[in-house]
C-alpha positions, 0 to 999 in steps of 0.5 A: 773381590768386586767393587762398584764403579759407575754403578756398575758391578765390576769383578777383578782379580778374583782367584775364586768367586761365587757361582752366580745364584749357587752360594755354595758352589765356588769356582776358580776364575779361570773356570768362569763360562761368563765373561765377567764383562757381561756381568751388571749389578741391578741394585739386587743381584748380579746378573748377566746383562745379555738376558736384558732387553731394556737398556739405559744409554749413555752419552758414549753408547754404553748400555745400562741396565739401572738408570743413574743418570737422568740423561741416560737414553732408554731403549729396547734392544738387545745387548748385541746389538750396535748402537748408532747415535742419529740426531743425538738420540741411540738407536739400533745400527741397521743394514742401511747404516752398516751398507754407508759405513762400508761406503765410507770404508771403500772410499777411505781405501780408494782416496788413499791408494789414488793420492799414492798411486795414481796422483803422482801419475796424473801429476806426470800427465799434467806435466807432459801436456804443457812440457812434451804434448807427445808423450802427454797421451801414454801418460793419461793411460797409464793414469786412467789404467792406474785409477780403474785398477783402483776401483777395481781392487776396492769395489763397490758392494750391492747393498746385500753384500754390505750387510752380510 
Protein backbone atom coordinates (compact mmCIF):
# COMPACT_ATOMS: atom_id res chain seq x y z
CA UNK A 1 0.00 0.00 0.00
CA UNK A 2 1.50 3.47 -0.78
CA UNK A 3 0.12 7.02 -1.61
CA UNK A 4 1.77 10.06 -2.32
CA UNK A 5 1.85 13.20 -0.38
CA UNK A 6 3.82 16.37 -1.27
CA UNK A 7 4.75 14.46 -4.09
CA UNK A 8 6.54 12.39 -2.22
CA UNK A 9 5.93 8.59 -2.24
CA UNK A 10 5.07 7.24 1.04
CA UNK A 11 4.80 3.50 2.19
CA UNK A 12 2.82 2.64 5.26
CA UNK A 13 1.41 -0.01 6.64
CA UNK A 14 2.26 -2.50 4.07
CA UNK A 15 2.50 -6.45 5.52
CA UNK A 16 4.29 -7.34 1.94
CA UNK A 17 5.73 -5.03 -0.72
CA UNK A 18 7.38 -5.54 -3.89
CA UNK A 19 11.42 -5.68 -3.85
CA UNK A 20 12.25 -2.35 -5.42
CA UNK A 21 13.21 -3.02 -9.10
CA UNK A 22 12.36 -7.23 -8.59
CA UNK A 23 8.39 -7.45 -9.26
CA UNK A 24 8.35 -11.09 -8.62
CA UNK A 25 10.14 -11.16 -5.27
CA UNK A 26 7.73 -9.99 -2.34
CA UNK A 27 9.06 -9.33 1.02
CA UNK A 28 7.30 -9.12 4.48
CA UNK A 29 7.69 -5.72 5.95
CA UNK A 30 9.42 -6.41 8.83
CA UNK A 31 12.23 -7.89 6.22
CA UNK A 32 12.81 -4.51 4.45
CA UNK A 33 16.86 -3.59 4.65
CA UNK A 34 15.90 -0.06 3.51
CA UNK A 35 14.03 1.93 5.85
CA UNK A 36 11.20 2.86 4.02
CA UNK A 37 12.14 6.93 4.97
CA UNK A 38 14.72 6.96 2.43
CA UNK A 39 12.25 5.94 -0.22
CA UNK A 40 11.38 8.87 -2.77
CA UNK A 41 9.22 8.89 -5.95
CA UNK A 42 11.19 10.35 -9.07
CA UNK A 43 7.94 10.61 -11.39
CA UNK A 44 9.26 7.15 -12.77
CA UNK A 45 10.35 4.98 -10.07
CA UNK A 46 10.79 4.48 -6.48
CA UNK A 47 14.25 5.10 -5.57
CA UNK A 48 16.51 5.28 -2.62
CA UNK A 49 17.22 8.95 -2.22
CA UNK A 50 20.70 8.07 -0.18
CA UNK A 51 22.03 7.07 -4.05
CA UNK A 52 20.98 11.14 -5.03
CA UNK A 53 23.50 13.99 -5.04
CA UNK A 54 21.43 16.65 -6.43
CA UNK A 55 18.54 17.91 -3.88
CA UNK A 56 15.59 20.51 -4.02
CA UNK A 57 15.20 22.03 -0.58
CA UNK A 58 12.39 23.52 0.88
CA UNK A 59 11.68 26.33 3.30
CA UNK A 60 11.88 23.64 6.39
CA UNK A 61 15.21 21.98 4.92
CA UNK A 62 13.82 18.83 3.61
CA UNK A 63 15.68 17.42 0.86
CA UNK A 64 13.84 16.59 -2.56
CA UNK A 65 14.71 14.79 -5.30
CA UNK A 66 11.89 16.34 -7.96
CA UNK A 67 11.25 20.15 -7.96
CA UNK A 68 7.30 20.87 -7.10
CA UNK A 69 7.79 24.14 -6.20
CA UNK A 70 9.25 26.66 -7.69
CA UNK A 71 11.09 27.95 -4.55
CA UNK A 72 12.47 25.12 -3.67
CA UNK A 73 16.46 25.62 -3.49
CA UNK A 74 18.50 23.11 -5.39
CA UNK A 75 21.88 22.00 -4.10
CA UNK A 76 24.31 19.15 -4.40
CA UNK A 77 24.91 17.47 -1.52
CA UNK A 78 24.64 14.26 0.05
CA UNK A 79 21.65 12.88 1.58
CA UNK A 80 23.35 12.92 4.97
CA UNK A 81 24.47 15.52 5.00
CA UNK A 82 23.14 18.54 7.33
CA UNK A 83 21.81 21.40 6.20
CA UNK A 84 22.22 25.04 7.55
CA UNK A 85 20.16 27.95 6.44
CA UNK A 86 22.83 30.92 6.06
CA UNK A 87 21.27 34.07 4.74
CA UNK A 88 18.12 32.57 3.89
CA UNK A 89 19.76 30.34 1.46
CA UNK A 90 20.73 26.04 2.60
CA UNK A 91 23.85 24.92 2.10
CA UNK A 92 26.10 22.06 3.72
CA UNK A 93 26.50 22.60 7.68
CA UNK A 94 30.51 22.51 8.04
CA UNK A 95 32.90 22.08 10.98
CA UNK A 96 32.94 25.73 11.59
CA UNK A 97 29.27 25.66 12.04
CA UNK A 98 29.02 22.59 14.35
CA UNK A 99 32.39 24.14 16.56
CA UNK A 100 29.53 27.43 17.06
CA UNK A 101 26.66 25.46 17.63
CA UNK A 102 28.75 23.62 20.69
CA UNK A 103 29.80 27.07 21.70
CA UNK A 104 26.37 27.98 22.10
CA UNK A 105 25.52 24.41 23.56
CA UNK A 106 28.43 24.98 26.28
CA UNK A 107 27.23 28.50 27.01
CA UNK A 108 23.46 27.19 27.35
CA UNK A 109 24.67 24.75 30.18
CA UNK A 110 27.25 27.41 31.93
CA UNK A 111 24.13 30.18 32.04
CA UNK A 112 21.95 27.57 33.46
CA UNK A 113 24.07 26.27 36.22
CA UNK A 114 25.49 30.12 37.00
CA UNK A 115 21.81 31.32 37.38
CA UNK A 116 21.18 28.01 39.99
CA UNK A 117 24.47 27.88 41.61
CA UNK A 118 26.51 30.45 41.60
CA UNK A 119 24.20 33.52 41.46
CA UNK A 120 22.63 32.87 44.55
CA UNK A 121 26.05 32.94 45.85
CA UNK A 122 26.86 36.14 44.58
CA UNK A 123 23.66 37.30 45.56
CA UNK A 124 25.04 36.43 49.48
CA UNK A 125 28.26 38.22 48.54
CA UNK A 126 26.37 41.60 47.29
CA UNK A 127 24.48 41.33 50.48
CA UNK A 128 27.34 40.78 52.99
CA UNK A 129 29.35 43.87 51.48
CA UNK A 130 26.69 46.24 52.53
CA UNK A 131 25.16 44.42 55.92
CA UNK A 132 28.49 42.59 57.68
CA UNK A 133 31.79 43.79 55.26
CA UNK A 134 33.63 41.03 57.42
CA UNK A 135 32.10 38.20 56.33
CA UNK A 136 31.65 39.72 52.38
CA UNK A 137 35.22 38.18 51.47
CA UNK A 138 34.37 34.12 52.22
CA UNK A 139 31.48 34.88 50.39
CA UNK A 140 33.28 36.19 47.28
CA UNK A 141 35.40 32.91 47.35
CA UNK A 142 33.11 30.70 47.83
CA UNK A 143 31.12 32.68 44.69
CA UNK A 144 34.32 32.90 42.56
CA UNK A 145 35.31 29.12 43.44
CA UNK A 146 31.60 28.16 42.49
CA UNK A 147 31.69 29.94 38.64
CA UNK A 148 35.51 28.10 38.19
CA UNK A 149 33.67 24.98 39.10
CA UNK A 150 31.39 25.74 36.45
CA UNK A 151 33.45 26.47 33.48
CA UNK A 152 35.49 23.79 34.73
CA UNK A 153 32.57 21.24 34.32
CA UNK A 154 31.45 22.74 30.99
CA UNK A 155 34.87 23.70 29.06
CA UNK A 156 35.36 25.09 26.19
CA UNK A 157 36.27 22.80 23.09
CA UNK A 158 39.42 23.56 20.65
CA UNK A 159 38.15 23.76 17.71
CA UNK A 160 39.26 19.79 16.66
CA UNK A 161 37.68 18.52 19.39
CA UNK A 162 33.83 20.54 18.40
CA UNK A 163 33.95 18.72 15.26
CA UNK A 164 34.71 15.34 15.99
Amino acid sequence: MYYETERDLVIAGAENAWVLGNKDKIVKGSEFELSLSYLRYDGHNIIDARTQNKFFIDEQGIKHITRFVGAWQYLECEYTDELFRDNNQWRVKNNEDKYQEKIEEIKSKRRQAYTTEADPLKNEYDYDLISSPANAETKKLQWLAKVKEIKARYPFPSQKIAIE
